[in-house]
N, CA and C atoms as an extended XYZ file, in Angstrom:
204
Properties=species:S:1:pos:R:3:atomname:S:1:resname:S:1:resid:I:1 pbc="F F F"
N        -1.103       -2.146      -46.098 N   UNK     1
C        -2.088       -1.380      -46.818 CA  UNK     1
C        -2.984       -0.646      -45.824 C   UNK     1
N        -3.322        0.928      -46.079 N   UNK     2
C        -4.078        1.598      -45.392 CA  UNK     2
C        -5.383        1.645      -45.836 C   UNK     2
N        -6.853        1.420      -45.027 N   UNK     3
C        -7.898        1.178      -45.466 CA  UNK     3
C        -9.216        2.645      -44.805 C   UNK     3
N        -9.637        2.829      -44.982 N   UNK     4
C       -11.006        3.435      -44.084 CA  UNK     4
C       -11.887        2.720      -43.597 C   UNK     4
N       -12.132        1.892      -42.372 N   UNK     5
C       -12.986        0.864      -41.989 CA  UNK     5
C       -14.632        1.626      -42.266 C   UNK     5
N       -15.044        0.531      -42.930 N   UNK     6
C       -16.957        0.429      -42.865 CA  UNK     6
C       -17.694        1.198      -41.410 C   UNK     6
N       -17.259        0.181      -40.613 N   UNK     7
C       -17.503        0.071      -38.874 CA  UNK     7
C       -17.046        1.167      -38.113 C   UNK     7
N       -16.590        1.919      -38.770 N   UNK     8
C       -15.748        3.164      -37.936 CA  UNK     8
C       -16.372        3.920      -36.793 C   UNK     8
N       -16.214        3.735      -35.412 N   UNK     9
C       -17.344        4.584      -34.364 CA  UNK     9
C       -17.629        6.188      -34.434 C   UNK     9
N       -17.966        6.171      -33.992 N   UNK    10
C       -18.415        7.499      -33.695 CA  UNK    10
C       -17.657        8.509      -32.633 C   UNK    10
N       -16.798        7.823      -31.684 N   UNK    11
C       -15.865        8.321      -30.856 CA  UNK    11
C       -14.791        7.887      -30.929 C   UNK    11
N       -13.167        7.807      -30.073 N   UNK    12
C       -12.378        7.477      -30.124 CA  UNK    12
C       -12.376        6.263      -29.293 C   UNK    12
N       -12.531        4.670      -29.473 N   UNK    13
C       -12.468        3.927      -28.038 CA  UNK    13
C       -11.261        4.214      -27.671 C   UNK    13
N       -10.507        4.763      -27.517 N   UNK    14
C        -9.272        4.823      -26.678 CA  UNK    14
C        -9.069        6.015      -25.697 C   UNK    14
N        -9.395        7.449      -26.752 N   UNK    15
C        -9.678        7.937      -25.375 CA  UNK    15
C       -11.197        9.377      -25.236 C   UNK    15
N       -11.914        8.419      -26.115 N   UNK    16
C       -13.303        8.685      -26.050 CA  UNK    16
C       -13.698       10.271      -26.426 C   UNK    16
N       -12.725       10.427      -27.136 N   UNK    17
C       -13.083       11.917      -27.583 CA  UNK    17
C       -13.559       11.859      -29.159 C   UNK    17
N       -13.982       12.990      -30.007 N   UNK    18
C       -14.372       12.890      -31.126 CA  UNK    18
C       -13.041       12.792      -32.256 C   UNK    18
N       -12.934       12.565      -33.275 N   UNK    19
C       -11.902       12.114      -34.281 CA  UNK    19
C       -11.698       12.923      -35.525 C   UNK    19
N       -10.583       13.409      -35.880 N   UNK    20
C       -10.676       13.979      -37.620 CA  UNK    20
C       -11.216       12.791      -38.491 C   UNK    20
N       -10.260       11.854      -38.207 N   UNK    21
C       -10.252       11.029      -39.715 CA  UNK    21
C        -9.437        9.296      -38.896 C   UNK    21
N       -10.011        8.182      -39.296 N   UNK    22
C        -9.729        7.022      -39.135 CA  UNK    22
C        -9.000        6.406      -40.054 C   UNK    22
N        -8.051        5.545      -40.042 N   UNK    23
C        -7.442        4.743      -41.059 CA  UNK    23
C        -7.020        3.137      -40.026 C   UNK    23
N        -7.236        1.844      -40.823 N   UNK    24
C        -6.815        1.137      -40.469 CA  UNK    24
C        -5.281        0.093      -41.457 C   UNK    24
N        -4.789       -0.525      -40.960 N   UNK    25
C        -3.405       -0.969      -41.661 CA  UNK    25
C        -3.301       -2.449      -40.868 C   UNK    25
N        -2.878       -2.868      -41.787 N   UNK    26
C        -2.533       -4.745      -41.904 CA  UNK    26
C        -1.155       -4.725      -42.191 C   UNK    26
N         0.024       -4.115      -42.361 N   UNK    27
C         0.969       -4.245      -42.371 CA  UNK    27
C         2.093       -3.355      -41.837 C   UNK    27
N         3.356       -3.413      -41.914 N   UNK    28
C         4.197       -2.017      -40.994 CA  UNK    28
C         3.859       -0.372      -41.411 C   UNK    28
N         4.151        0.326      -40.486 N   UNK    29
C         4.087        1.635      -40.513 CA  UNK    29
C         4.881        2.295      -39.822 C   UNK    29
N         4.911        3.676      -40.163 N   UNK    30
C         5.753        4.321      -38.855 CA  UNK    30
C         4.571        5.403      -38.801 C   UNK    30
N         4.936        6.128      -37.470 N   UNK    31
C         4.430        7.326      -36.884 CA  UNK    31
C         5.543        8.071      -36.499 C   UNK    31
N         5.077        9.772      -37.066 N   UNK    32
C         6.027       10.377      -36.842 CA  UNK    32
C         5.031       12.219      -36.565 C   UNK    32
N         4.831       12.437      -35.542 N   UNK    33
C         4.297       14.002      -35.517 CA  UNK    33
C         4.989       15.163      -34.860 C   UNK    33
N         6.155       15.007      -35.419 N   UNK    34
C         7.171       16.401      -34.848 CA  UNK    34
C         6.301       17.925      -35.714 C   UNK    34
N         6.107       18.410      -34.791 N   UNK    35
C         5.473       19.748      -35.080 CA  UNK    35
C         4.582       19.580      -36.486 C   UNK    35
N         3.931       18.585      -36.016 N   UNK    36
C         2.694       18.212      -37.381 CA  UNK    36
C         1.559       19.354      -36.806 C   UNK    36
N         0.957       20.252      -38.143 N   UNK    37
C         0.396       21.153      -38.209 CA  UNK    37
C        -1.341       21.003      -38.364 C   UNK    37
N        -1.355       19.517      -38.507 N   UNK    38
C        -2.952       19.463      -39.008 CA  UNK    38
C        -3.542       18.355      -37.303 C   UNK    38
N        -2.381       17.605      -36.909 N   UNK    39
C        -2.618       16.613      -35.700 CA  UNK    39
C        -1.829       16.585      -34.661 C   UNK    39
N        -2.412       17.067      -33.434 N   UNK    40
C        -1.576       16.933      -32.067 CA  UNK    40
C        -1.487       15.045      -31.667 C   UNK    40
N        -2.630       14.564      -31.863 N   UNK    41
C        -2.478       13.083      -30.993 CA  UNK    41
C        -2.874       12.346      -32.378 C   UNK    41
N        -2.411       10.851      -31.751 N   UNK    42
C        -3.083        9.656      -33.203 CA  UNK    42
C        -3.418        8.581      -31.629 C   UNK    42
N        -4.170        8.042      -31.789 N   UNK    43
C        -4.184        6.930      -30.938 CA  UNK    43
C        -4.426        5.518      -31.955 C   UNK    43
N        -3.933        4.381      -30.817 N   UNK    44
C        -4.054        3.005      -31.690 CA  UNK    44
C        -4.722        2.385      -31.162 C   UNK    44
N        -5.495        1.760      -32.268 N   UNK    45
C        -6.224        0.276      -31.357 CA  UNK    45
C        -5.981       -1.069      -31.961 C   UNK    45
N        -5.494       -1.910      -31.315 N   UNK    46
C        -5.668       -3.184      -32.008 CA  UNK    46
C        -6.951       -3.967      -32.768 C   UNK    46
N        -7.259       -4.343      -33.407 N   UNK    47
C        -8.567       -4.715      -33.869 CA  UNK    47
C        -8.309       -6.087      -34.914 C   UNK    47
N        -9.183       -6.656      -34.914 N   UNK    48
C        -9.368       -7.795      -35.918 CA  UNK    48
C       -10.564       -7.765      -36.936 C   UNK    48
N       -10.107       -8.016      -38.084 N   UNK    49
C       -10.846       -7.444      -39.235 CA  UNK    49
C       -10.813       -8.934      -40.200 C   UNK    49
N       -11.949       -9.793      -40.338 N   UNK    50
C       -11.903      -10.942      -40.858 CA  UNK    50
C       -10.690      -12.558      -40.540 C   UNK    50
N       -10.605      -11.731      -39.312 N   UNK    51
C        -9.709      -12.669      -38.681 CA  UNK    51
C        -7.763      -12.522      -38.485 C   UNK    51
N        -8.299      -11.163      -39.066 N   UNK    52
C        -6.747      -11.203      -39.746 CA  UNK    52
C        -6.368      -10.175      -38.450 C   UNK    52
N        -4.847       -9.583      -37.498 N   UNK    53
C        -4.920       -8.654      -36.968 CA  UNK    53
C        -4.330       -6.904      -38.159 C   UNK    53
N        -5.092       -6.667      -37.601 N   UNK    54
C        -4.937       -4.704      -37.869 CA  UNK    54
C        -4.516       -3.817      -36.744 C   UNK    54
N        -4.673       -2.651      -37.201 N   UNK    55
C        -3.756       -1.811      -35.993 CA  UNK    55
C        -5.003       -0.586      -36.781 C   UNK    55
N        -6.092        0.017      -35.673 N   UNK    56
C        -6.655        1.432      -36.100 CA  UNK    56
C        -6.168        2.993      -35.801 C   UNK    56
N        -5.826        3.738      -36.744 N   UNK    57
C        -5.745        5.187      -35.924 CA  UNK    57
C        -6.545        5.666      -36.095 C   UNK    57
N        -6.945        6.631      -34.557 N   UNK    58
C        -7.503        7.976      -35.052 CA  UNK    58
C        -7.207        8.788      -34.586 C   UNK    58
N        -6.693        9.461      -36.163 N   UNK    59
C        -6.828       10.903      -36.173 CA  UNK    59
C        -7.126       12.195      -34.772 C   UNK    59
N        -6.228       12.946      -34.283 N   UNK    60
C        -6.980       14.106      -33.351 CA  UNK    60
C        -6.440       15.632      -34.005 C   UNK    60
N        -7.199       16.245      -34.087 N   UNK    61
C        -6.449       17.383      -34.220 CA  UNK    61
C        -5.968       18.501      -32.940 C   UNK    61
N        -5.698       19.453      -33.225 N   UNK    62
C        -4.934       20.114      -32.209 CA  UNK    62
C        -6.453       20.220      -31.408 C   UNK    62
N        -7.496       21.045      -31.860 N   UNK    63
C        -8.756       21.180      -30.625 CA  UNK    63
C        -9.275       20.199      -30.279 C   UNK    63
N        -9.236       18.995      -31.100 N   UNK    64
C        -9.603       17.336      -30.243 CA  UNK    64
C        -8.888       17.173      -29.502 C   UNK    64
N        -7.798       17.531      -29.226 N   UNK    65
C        -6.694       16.646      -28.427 CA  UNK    65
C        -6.601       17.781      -27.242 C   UNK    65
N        -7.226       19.397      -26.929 N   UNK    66
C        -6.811       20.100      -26.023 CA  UNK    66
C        -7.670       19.443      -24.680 C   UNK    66
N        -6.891       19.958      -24.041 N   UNK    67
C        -7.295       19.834      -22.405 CA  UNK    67
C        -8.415       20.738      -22.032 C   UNK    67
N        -9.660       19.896      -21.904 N   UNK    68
C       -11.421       20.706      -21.549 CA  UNK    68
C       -10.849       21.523      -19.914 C   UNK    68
């Protein structure tokens, strides 16, 4: 199940840039962004959410994800 965490930061902890959109998941998924039009990067974080483990993405879009 895919959720929107409460706690959601304000940056990416992974690679500290700003984010479209967060989702977290407690069970399998796939990732797939062949010439995806709305997101260049997704990053993951492991996280624990009431004890249980989760897996967070966030979201980058193509100008989050360019090279400053």
């Amino acid at each position: 199940m895919s959720q929107v965490p409460d706690d959601a930061p304000e940056r990416c902890p992974v690679c500290e840039t700003t984010y479209d959109t967060i989702s977290e998941h407690d069970e399998g998924l796939m990732v797939g962004l062949d010439d995806n039009e709305r997101y260049r990067r997704v990053c993951f974080e492991p996280h624990q959410t009431d004890g249980q483990a989760h897996i967070r993405f966030y979201h980058h879009t193509h100008d989050q994800a360019a090279p400053n």
